[in-house]
N, CA, C and O atoms as a GROMACS GRO file, in nm:
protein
  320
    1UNK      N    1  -5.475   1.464  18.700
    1UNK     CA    2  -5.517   1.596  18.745
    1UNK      C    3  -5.446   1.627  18.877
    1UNK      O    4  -5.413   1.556  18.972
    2UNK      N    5  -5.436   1.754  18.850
    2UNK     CA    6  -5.333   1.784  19.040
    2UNK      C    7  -5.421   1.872  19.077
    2UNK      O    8  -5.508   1.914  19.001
    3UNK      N    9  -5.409   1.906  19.188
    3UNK     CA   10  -5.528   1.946  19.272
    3UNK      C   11  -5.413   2.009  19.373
    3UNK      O   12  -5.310   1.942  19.390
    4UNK      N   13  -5.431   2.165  19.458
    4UNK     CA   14  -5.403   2.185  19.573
    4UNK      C   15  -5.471   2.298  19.628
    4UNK      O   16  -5.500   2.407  19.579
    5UNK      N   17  -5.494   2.235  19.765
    5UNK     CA   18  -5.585   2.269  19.850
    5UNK      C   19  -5.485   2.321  19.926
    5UNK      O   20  -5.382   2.278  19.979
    6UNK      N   21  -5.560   2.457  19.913
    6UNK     CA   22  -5.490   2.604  19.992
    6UNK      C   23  -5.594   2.723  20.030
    6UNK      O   24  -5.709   2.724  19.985
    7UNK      N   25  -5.554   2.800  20.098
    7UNK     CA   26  -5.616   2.953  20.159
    7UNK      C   27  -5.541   3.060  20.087
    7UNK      O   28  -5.423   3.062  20.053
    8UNK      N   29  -5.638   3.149  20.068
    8UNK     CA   30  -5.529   3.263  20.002
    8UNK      C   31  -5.468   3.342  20.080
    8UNK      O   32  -5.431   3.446  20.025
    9UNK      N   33  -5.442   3.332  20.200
    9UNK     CA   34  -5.367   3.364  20.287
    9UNK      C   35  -5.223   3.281  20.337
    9UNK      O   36  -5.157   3.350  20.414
   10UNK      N   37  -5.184   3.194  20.317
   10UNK     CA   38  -5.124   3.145  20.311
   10UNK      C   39  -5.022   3.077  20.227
   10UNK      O   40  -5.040   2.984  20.148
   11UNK      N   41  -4.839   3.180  20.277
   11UNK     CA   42  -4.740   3.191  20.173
   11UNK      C   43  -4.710   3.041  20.123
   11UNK      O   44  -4.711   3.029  20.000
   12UNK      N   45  -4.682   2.918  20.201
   12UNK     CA   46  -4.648   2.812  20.167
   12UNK      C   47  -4.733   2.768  20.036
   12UNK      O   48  -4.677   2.726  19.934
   13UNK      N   49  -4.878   2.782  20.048
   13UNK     CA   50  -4.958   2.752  19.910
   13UNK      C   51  -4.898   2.816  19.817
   13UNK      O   52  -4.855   2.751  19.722
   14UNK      N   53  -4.878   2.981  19.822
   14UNK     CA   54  -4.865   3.048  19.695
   14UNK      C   55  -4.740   2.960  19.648
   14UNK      O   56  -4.752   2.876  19.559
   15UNK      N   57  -4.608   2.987  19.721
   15UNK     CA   58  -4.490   2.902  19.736
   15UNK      C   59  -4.556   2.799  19.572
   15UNK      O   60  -4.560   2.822  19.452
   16UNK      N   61  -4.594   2.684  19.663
   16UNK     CA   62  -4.629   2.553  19.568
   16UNK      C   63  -4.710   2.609  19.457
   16UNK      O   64  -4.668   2.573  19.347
   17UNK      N   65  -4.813   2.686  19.455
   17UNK     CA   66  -4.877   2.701  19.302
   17UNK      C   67  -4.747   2.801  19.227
   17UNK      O   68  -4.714   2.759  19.116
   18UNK      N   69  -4.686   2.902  19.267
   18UNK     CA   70  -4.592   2.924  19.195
   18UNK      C   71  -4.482   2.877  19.109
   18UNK      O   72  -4.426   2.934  19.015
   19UNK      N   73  -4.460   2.733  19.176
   19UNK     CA   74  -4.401   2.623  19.141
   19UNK      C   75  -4.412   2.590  19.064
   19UNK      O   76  -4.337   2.581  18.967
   20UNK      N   77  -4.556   2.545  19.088
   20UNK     CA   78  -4.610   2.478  18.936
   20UNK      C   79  -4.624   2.518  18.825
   20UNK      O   80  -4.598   2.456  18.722
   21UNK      N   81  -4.691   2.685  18.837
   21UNK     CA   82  -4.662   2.727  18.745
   21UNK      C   83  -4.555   2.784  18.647
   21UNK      O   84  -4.584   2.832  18.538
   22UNK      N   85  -4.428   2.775  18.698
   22UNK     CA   86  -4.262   2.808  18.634
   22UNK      C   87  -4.292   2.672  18.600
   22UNK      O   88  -4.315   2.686  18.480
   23UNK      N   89  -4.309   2.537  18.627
   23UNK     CA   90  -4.304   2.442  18.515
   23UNK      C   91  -4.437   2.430  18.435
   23UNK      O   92  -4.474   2.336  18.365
   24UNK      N   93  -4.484   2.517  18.456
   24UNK     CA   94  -4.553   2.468  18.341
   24UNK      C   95  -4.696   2.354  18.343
   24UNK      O   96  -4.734   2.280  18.253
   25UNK      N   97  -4.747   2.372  18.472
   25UNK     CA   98  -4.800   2.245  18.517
   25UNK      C   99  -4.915   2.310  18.519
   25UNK      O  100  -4.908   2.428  18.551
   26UNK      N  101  -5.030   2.262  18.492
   26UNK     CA  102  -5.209   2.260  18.531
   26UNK      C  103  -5.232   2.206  18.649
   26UNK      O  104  -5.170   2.102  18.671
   27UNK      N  105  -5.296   2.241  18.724
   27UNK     CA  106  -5.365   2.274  18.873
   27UNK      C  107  -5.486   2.295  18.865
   27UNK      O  108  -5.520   2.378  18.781
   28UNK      N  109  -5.611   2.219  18.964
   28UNK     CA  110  -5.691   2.281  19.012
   28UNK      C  111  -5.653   2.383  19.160
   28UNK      O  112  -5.586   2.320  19.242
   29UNK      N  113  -5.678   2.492  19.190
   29UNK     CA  114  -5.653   2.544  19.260
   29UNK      C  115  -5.777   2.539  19.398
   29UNK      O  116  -5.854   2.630  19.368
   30UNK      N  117  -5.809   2.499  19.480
   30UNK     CA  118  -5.933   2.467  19.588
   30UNK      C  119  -5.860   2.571  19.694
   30UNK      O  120  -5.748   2.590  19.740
   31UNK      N  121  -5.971   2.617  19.703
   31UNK     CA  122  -5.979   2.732  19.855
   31UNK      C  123  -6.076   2.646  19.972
   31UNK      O  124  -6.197   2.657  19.987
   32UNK      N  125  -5.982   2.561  20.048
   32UNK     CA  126  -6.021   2.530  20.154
   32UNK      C  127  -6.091   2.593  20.266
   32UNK      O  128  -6.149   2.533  20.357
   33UNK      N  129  -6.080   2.737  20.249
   33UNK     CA  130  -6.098   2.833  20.383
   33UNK      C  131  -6.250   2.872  20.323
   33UNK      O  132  -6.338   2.855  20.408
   34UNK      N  133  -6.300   2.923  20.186
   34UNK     CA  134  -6.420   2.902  20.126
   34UNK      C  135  -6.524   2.778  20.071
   34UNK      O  136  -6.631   2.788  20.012
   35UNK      N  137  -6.448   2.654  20.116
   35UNK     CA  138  -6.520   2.572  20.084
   35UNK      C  139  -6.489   2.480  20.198
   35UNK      O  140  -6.376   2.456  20.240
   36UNK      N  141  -6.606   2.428  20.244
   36UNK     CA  142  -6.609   2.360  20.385
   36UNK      C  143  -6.621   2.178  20.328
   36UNK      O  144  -6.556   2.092  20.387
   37UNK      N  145  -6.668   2.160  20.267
   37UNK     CA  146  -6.645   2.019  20.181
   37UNK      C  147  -6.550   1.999  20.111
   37UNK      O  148  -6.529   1.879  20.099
   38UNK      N  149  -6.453   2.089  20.034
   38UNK     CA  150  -6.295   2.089  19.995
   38UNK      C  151  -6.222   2.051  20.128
   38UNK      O  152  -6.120   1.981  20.132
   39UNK      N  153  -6.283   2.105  20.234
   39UNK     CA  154  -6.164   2.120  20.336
   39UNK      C  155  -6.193   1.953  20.422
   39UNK      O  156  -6.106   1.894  20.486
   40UNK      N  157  -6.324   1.909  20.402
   40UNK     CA  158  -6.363   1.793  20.474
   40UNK      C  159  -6.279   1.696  20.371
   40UNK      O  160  -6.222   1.605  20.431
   41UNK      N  161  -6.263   1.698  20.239
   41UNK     CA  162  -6.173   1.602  20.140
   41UNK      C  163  -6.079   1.596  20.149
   41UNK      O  164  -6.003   1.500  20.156
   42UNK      N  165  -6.059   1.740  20.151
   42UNK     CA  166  -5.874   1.747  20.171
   42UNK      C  167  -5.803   1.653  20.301
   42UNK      O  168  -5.720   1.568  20.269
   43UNK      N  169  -5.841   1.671  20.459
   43UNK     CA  170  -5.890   1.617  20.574
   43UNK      C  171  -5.870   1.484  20.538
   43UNK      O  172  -5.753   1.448  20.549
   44UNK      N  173  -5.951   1.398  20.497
   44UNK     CA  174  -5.993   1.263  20.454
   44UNK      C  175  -5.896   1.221  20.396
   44UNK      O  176  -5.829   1.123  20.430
   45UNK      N  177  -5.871   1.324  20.257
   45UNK     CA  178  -5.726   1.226  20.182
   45UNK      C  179  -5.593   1.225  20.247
   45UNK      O  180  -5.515   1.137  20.211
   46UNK      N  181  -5.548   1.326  20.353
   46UNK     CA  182  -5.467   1.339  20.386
   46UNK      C  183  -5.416   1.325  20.545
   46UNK      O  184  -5.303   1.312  20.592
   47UNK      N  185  -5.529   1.333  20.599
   47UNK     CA  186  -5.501   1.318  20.779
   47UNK      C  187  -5.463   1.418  20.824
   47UNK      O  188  -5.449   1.426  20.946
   48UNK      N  189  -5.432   1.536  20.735
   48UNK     CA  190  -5.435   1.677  20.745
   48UNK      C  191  -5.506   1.807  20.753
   48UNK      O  192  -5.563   1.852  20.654
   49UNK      N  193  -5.504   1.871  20.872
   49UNK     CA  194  -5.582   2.006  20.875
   49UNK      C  195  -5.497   2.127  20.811
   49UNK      O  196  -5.548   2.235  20.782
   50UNK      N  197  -5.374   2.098  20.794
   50UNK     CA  198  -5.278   2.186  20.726
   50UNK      C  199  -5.246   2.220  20.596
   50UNK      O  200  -5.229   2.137  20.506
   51UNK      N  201  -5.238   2.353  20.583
   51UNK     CA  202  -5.236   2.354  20.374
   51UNK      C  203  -5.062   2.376  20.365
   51UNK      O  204  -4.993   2.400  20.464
   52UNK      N  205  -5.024   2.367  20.261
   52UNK     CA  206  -5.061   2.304  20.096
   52UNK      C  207  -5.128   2.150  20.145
   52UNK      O  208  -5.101   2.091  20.250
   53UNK      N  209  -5.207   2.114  20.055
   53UNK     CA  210  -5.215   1.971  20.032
   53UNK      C  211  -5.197   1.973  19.864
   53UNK      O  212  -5.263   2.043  19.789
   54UNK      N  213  -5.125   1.909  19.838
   54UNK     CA  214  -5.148   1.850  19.697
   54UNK      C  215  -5.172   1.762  19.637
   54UNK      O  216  -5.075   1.685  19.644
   55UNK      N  217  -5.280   1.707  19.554
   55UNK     CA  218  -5.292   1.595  19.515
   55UNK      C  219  -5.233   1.584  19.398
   55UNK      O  220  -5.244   1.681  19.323
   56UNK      N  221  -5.159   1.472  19.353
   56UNK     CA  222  -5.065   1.468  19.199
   56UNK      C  223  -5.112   1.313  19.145
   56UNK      O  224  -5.041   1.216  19.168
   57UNK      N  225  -5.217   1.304  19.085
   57UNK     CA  226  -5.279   1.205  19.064
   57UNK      C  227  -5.246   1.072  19.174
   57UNK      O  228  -5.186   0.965  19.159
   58UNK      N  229  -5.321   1.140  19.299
   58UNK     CA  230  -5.323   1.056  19.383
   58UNK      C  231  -5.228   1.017  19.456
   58UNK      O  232  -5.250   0.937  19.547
   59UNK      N  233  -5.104   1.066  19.431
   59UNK     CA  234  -4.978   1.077  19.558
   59UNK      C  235  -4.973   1.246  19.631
   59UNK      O  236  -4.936   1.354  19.585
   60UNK      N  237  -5.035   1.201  19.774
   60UNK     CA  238  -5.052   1.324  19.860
   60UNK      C  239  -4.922   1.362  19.929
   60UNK      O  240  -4.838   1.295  19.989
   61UNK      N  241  -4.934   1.476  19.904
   61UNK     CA  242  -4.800   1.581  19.984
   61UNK      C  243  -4.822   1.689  20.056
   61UNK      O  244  -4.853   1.788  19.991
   62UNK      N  245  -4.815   1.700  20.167
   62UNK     CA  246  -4.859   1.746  20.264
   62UNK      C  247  -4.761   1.869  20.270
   62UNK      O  248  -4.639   1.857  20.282
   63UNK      N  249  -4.834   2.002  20.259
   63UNK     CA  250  -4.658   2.086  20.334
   63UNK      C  251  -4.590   2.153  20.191
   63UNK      O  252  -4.602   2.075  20.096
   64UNK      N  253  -4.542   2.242  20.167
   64UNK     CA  254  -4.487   2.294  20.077
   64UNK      C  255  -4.316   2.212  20.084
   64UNK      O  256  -4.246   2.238  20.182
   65UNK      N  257  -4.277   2.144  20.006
   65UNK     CA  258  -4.191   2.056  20.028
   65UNK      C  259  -4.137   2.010  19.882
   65UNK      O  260  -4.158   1.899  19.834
   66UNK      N  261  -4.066   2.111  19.821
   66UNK     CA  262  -4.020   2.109  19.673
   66UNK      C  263  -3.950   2.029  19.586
   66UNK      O  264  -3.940   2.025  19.464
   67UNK      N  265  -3.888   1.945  19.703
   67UNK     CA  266  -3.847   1.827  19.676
   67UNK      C  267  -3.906   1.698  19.621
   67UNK      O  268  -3.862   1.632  19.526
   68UNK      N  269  -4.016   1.673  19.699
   68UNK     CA  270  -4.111   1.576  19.690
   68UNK      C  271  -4.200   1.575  19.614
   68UNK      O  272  -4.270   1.478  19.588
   69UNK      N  273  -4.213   1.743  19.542
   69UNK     CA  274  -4.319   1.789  19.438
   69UNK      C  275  -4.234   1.757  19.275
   69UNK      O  276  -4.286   1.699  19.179
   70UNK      N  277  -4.135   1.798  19.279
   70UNK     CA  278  -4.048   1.756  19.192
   70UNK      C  279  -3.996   1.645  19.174
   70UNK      O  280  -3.953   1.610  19.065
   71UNK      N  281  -3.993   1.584  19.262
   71UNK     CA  282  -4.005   1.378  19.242
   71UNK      C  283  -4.108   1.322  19.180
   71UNK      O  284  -4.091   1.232  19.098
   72UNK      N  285  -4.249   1.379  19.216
   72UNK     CA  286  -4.373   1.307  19.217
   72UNK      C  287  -4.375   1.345  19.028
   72UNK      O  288  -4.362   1.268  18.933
   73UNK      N  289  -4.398   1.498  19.033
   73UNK     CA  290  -4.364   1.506  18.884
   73UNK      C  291  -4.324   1.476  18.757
   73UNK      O  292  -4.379   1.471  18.647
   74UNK      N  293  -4.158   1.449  18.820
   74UNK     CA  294  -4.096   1.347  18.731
   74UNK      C  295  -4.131   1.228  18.658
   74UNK      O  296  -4.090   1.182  18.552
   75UNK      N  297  -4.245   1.176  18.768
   75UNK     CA  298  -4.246   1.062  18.762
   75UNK      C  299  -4.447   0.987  18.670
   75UNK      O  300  -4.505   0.879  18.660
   76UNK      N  301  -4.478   1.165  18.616
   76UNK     CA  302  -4.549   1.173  18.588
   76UNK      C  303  -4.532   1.145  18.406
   76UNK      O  304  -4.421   1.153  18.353
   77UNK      N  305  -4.620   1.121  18.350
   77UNK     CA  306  -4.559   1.067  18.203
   77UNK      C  307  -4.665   1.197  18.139
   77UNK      O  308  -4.712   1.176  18.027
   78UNK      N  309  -4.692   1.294  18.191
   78UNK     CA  310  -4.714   1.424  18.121
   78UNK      C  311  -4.761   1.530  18.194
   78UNK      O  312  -4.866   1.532  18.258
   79UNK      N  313  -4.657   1.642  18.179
   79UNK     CA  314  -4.702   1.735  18.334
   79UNK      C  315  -4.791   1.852  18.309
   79UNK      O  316  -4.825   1.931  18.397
   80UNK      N  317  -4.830   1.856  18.173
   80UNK     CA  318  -4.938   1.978  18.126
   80UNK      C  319  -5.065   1.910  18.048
   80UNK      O  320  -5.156   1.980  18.004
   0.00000   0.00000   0.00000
């Protein structure tokens, strides 16, 4: 399951869920800015107060960073 924790104010999130979705990928989408226990998890898994966070079955990526989203992917043995 991938997971990213974002505000809807913020382009770097859209950035990354847009991403995902041109491949084709399933997402939970978490609104950190409406949920104060998303944002305490997100925090926890990551050491981060900053969005995107993405979780990609458990390899965290901090930061809209397309490179590293497309590595982690790859390396996934099914991305939908």
């Amino acid at each position: 399951m991938i997971k990213v924790y974002s505000t809807p104010t913020c382009p770097y999130c859209r950035l990354a869920k847009d991403f995902l979705k041109e491949k084709g990928v399933a997402f939970q989408d978490i609104d950190v800015a409406a949920d104060g226990d998303a944002a305490k998890e997100m925090v926890k898994i990551s050491g981060q107060m900053g969005v995107p966070v993405l979780d990609i079955d458990g390899m965290i990526i901090v930061g809209w960073n397309k490179g590293e989203i497309e590595k982690v992917l790859e390396k996934k043995p099914q991305m939908a």
